[in-house]
C-alpha positions as CSV (number, residue, x, y, z in Angstrom):
1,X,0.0,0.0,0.0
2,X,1.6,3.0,-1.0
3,X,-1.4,5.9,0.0
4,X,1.1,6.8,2.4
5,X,3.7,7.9,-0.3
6,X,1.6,9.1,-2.6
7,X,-0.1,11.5,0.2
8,X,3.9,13.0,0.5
9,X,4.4,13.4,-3.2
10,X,0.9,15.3,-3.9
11,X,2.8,18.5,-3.0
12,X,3.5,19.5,-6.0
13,X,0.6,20.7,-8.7
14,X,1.2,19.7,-12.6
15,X,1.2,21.9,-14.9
16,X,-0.2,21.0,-18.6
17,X,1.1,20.8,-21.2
18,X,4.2,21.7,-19.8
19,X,6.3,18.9,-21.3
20,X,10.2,19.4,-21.8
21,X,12.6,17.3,-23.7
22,X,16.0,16.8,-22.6
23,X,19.2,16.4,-24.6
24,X,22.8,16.4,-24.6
25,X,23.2,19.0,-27.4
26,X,22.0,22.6,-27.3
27,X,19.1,23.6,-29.4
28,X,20.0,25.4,-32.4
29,X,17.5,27.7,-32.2
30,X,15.7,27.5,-28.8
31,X,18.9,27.9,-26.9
32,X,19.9,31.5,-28.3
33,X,21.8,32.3,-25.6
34,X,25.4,30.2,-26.8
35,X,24.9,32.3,-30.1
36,X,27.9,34.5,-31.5
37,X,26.8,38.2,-31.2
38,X,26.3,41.1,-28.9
39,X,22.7,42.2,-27.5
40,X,22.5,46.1,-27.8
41,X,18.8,47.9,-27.3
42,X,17.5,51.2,-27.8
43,X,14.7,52.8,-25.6
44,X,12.9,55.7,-26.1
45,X,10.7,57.2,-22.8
46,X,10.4,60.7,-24.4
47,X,11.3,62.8,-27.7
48,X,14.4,63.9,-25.9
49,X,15.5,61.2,-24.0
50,X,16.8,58.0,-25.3
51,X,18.6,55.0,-23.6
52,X,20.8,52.5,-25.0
53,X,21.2,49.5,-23.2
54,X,24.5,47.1,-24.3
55,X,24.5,43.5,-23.2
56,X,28.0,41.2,-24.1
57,X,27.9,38.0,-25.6
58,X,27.6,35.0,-23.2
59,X,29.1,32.5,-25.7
60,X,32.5,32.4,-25.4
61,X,31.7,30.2,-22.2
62,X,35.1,28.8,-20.2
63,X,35.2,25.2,-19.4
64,X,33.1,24.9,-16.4
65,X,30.0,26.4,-18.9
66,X,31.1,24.6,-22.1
67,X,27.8,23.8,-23.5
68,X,28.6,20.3,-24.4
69,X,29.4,19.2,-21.0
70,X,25.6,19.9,-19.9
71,X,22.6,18.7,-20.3
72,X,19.9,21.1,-22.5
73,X,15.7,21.2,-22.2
74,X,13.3,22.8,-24.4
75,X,9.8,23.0,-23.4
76,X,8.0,21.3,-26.5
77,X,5.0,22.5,-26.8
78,X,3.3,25.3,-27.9
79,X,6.0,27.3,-29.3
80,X,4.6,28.1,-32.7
81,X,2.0,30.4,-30.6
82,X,4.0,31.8,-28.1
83,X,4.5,29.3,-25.5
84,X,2.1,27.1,-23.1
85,X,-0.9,29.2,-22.0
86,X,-1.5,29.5,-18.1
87,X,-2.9,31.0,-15.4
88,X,-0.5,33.3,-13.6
89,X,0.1,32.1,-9.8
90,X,0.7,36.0,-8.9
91,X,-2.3,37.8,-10.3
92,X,-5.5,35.3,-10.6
93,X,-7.1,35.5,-13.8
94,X,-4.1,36.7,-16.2
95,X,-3.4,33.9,-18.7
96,X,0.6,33.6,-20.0
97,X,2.0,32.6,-22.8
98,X,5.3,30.6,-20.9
99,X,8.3,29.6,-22.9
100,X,11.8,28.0,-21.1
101,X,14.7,26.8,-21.9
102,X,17.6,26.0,-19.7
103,X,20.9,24.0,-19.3
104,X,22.6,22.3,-16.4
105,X,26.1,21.8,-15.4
106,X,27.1,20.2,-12.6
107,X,27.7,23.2,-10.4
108,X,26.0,25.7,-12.7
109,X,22.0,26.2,-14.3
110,X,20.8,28.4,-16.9
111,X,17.3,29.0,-17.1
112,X,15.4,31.2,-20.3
113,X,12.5,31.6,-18.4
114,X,9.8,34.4,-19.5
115,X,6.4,35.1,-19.6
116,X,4.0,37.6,-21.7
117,X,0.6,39.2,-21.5
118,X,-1.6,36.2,-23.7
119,X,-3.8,38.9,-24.5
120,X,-1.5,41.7,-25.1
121,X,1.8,40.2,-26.1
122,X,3.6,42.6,-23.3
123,X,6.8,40.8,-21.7
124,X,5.3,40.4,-17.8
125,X,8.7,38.6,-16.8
126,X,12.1,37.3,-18.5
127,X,15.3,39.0,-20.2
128,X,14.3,41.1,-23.4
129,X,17.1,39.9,-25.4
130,X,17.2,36.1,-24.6
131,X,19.9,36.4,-21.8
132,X,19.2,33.8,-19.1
133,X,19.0,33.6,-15.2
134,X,22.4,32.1,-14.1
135,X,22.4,30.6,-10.6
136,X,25.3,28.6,-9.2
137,X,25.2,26.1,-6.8
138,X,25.6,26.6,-3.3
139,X,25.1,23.7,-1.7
140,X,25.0,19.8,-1.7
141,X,23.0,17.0,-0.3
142,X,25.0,13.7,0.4
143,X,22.8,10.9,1.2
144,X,22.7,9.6,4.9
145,X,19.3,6.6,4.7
146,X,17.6,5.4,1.9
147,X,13.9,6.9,1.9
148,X,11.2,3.9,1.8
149,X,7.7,4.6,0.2
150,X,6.5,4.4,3.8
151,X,8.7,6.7,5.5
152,X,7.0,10.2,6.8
153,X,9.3,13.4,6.0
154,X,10.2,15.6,9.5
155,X,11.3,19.5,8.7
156,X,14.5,20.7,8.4
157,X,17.2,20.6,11.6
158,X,20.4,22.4,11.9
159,X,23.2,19.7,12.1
160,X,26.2,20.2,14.5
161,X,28.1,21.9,12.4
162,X,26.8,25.4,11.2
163,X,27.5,25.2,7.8
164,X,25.7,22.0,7.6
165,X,21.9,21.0,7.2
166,X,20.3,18.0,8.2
167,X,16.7,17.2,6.4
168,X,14.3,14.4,6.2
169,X,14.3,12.5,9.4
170,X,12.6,9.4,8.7
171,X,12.3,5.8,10.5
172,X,15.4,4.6,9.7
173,X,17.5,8.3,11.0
174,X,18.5,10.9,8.3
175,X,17.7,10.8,4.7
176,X,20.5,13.5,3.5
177,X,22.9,16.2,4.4
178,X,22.9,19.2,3.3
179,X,26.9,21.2,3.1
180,X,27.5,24.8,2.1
181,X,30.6,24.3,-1.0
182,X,30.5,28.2,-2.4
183,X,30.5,30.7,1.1
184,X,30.6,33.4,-1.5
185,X,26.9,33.0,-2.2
186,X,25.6,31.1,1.2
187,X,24.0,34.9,1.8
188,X,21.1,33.7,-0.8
189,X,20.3,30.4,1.7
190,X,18.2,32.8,4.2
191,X,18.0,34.7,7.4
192,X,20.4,32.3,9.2
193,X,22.9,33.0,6.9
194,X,23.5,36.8,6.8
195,X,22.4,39.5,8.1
196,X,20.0,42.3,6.9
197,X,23.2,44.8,6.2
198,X,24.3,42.2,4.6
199,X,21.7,41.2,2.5
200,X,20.7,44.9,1.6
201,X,24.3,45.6,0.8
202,X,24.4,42.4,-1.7
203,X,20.9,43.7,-3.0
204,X,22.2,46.8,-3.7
205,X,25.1,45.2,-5.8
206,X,23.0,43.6,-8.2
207,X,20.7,46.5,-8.8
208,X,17.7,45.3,-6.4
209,X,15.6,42.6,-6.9
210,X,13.8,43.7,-10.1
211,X,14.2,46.1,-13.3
212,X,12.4,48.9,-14.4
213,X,14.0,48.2,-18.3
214,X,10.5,48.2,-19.9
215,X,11.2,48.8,-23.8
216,X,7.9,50.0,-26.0
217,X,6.3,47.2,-28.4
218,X,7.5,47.4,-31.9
């Protein structure tokens, strides 16, 4: 009988047609962002005021980014149109048109995530010119017990050593650790690992946590 496990795994809500196909190989096309050439962008907000925005070329990636030591995903349907239609989570009621495409290292992911107006064709969230998110990793799990269908999850514990997580408590003791491996960015892991001048400082490094680059429809 495995209600048990299927109770734990119902967290997470499905989203159709949301497909993706992985591969070893970049998309030509759909992954834009290991393409030769430099991203440059002109915005206009009044007859006497005009902003040019440059953005370098991402290609030339060194080793650790070399496209063909990742794996690539495209989602595959829909794209013809725009990209999957769905409700957004944030405002109730406004459909999206939602297109990714990302790539994972083994210490590295690359997500071209955006999402526009299905009804007006406005950008509500992504990078204008194809340029993705870039997060590194921070931490990693090593496994301490092997989880059983039966075995019921406990939250998150701090483990002796501060820079180190324990999660998952289950029958048999812990499932996994959880170790810090880039201090540089352990700030982005929460509260108990900064501290608010901290944080606002870092903020304030990488502009703030959004962008008011809004270029007009063509």
């Amino acid at each position: 009988d495995n209600d048990g496990y299927n109770e734990q795994i119902q967290i997470l809500t499905e989203l159709k047609r949301c497909d993706i196909l992985w591969s070893t190989k970049p998309d030509p096309v759909r992954h834009c962002y290991f393409q030769e050439k430099d991203y440059t962008s002109t915005t206009t907000d009044t007859d006497t005021d005009t902003n040019t925005d440059t953005f370098t070329s991402i290609a030339s990636s060194p080793a650790a980014t070399d496209p063909s030591n990742a794996f690539h995903a495209i989602m595959i349907n829909d794209h013809d149109v725009g990209g999957v239609l769905l409700e957004s989570q944030m405002a109730p009621g406004l459909y999206l048109r939602i297109q990714d495409e990302l790539s994972l290292w083994e210490d590295e992911l690359w997500v071209n995530d955006r999402g526009h107006n299905a009804n007006t064709g406005d950008m509500v969230y992504g990078n204008y010119n194809g340029v993705p998110y870039k997060m590194k990793r921070v931490s990693s799990l090593v496994p301490l017990a092997t989880l059983t269908p039966l075995t019921p999850l406990t939250p998150l514990v701090v483990g002796e050593n501060e820079n180190e997580e324990k999660e998952g408590k289950g029958q048999d003791g812990k499932v996994f650790e959880r170790t810090i491996i880039n201090e540089s960015l352990s700030w982005t892991l929460g509260d108990r690992y900064r501290t608010v001048e901290e944080y606002d400082s870092k903020m304030k490094d990488i502009g703030g946590i959004s962008t008011s680059y809004r270029p007009k429809k063509t």
